[in-house]
C-alpha positions in Angstrom: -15.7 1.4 -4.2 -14.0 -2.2 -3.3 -10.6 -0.4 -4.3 -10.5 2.0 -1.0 -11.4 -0.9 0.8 -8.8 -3.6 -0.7 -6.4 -0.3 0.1 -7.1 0.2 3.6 -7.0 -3.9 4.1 -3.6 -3.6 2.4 -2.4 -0.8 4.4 -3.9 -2.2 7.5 -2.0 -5.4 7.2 1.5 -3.0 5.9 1.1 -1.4 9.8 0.5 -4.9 11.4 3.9 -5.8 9.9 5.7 -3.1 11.2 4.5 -3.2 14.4 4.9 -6.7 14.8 8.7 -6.7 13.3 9.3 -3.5 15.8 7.9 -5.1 18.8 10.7 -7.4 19.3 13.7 -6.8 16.8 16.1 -8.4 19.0 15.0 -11.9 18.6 14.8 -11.9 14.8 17.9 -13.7 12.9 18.6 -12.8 9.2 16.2 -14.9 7.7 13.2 -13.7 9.5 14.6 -9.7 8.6 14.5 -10.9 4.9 11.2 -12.1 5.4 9.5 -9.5 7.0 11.4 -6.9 5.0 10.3 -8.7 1.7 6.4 -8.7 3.0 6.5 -5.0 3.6 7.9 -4.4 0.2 5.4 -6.6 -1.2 2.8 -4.8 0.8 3.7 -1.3 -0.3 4.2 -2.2 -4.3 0.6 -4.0 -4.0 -0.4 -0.3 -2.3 0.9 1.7 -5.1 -0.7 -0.7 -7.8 -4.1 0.1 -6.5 -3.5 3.6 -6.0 -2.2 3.7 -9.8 -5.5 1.7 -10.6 -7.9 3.7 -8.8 -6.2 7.1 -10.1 -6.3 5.6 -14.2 -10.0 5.0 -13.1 -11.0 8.2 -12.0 -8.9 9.8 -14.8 -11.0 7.2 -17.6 -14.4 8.7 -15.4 -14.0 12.2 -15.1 -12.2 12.9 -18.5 -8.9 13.9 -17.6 -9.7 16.9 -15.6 -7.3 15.4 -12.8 -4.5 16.2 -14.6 -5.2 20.1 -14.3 -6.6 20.0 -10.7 -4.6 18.0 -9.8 -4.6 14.1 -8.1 -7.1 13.1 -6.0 -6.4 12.5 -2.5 -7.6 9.5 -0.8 
């Protein structure tokens, strides 16, 4: 499926961020928090959009069923 792997590349890249902005906090000025704060945010709606699309897809596949099993985990 090229969804799981677009969502690990995505939350790959959301844990490069954080380590990178945690590595050396001191030496950031507002601007640079803003930015990095804004790519994270970025980073984690673009995670929730594919999660959301790869869940409606699995719902469309397997009927509905989901909804009284309950969600998938990935």
């Amino acid at each position: 499926m090229s969804e799981v792997r677009i969502l690990s590349a995505l939350k790959r890249e959301l844990n490069e961020i954080a380590h990178q902005a945690m590595s050396s906090p001191a030496g950031r000025d507002a601007f640079e928090y803003g930015r990095v704060t804004g790519m994270y945010a970025g980073l984690q709606r673009a995670i929730e959009v594919v999660e959301m699309a790869i869940g409606d897809r699995l719902e469309e596949m397997d009927g509905g069923i989901e909804r009284h099993v309950g969600k998938p985990v990935y």
